[in-house]
Structures are given as structure tokens and as C-alpha cells.
C-alpha positions in Angstrom: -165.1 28.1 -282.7 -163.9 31.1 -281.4 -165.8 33.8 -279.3 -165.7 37.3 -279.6 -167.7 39.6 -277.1 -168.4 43.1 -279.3 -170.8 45.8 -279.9 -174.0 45.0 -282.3 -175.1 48.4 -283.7 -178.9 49.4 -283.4 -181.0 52.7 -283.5 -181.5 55.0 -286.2 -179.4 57.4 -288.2 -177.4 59.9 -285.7 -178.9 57.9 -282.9 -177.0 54.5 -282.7 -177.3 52.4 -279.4 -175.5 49.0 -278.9 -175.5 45.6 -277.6 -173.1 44.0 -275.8 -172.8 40.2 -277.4 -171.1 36.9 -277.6 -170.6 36.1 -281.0 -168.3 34.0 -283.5 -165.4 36.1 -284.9 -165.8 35.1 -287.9 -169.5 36.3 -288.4 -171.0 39.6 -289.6 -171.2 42.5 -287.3 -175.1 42.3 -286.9 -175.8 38.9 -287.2 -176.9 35.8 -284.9 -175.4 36.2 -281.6 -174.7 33.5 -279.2 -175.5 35.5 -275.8 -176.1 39.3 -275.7 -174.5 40.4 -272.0 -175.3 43.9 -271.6 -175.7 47.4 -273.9 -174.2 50.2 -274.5 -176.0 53.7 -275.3 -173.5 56.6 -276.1 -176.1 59.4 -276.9 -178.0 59.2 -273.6 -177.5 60.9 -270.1 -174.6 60.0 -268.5 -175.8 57.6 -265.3 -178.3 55.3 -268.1 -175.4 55.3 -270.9 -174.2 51.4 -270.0 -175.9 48.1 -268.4 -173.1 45.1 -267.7 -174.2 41.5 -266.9 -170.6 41.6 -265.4 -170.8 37.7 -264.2 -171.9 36.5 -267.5 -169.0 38.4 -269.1 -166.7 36.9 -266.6 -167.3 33.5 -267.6 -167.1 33.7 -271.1 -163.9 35.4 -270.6 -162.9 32.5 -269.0 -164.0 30.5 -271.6 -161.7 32.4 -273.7 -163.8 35.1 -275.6 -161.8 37.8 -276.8 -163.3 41.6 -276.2 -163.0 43.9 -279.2 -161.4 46.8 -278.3 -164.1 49.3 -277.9 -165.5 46.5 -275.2 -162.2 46.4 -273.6 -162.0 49.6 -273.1 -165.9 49.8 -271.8 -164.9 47.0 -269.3 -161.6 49.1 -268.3 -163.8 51.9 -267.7 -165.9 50.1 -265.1 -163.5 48.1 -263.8 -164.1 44.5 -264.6 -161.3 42.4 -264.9 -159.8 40.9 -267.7 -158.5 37.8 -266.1 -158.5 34.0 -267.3 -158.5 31.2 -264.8 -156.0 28.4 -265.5 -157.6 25.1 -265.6 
């Protein structure tokens, strides 16, 4: 099975706030997660806008979940890096 880690979209109209998960690719974008890692709220002030279980993240990556590119780019901004251990 492969992982993905993306955004899973909550909140009303005009309002959305996400969750960061672990998910199959394969699955829909709001459906049964494996592990949700942190969340993402783009509407609120600017210090409460993102929480990051950062060593959770880390090890899925290692696992060899692939971010989505809006997560990537949320990871980039708050510098966690993207790096896979070689076993």
C-alpha cells in the first residue's frame, strides 16, 4: 500500500480548515485516514494558522509516504526536512 500525507478538507462554506493525514493514495480525499499528524487553518490569525506533529511526519516519511504538494510546500515553509534514511 502506498502512503500519502495530504490535506483532509473541513469547515463550512468560505471557511475551510484542514487536516494534516496519512492516508492510502488511492482513497478519496475525505475518507478513512490512517494517522492525522497535524492541521492546517488558512483563514485564521497568522501565529494559530498551522500545528505540525513534526516527529510523526518524520517517520512516515521515512517509511516512504509521499507529501502532496500543498503539504510539501507547508513543510518547506517551516522547515522540516524532507529526507529518507537508507536502510
Amino acid at each position: 500500500m502506498s502512503t500519502s500525507i495530504r490535506l483532509k478538507r473541513f469547515g463550512s462554506k468560505k471557511r475551510p480548515y484542514y487536516r494534516l493525514v496519512v492516508t492510502d493514495s488511492r482513497a478519496a480525499r475525505d475518507s478513512r485516514t490512517i494517522e492525522e499528524v497535524g492541521y492546517y487553518h488558512p483563514v485564521e490569525a497568522e501565529g494559530q494558522q498551522v500545528s505540525l506533529k513534526e516527529e510523526r511526519i518524520k517517520e512516515w516519511i521515512a517509511k516512504g509516504a509521499q507529501p502532496s504538494p500543498t503539504v510539501k510546500r507547508l513543510l518547506n515553509k517551516h522547515q522540516i526536512t524532507l529526507e529518507r534514511t537508507q536502510e
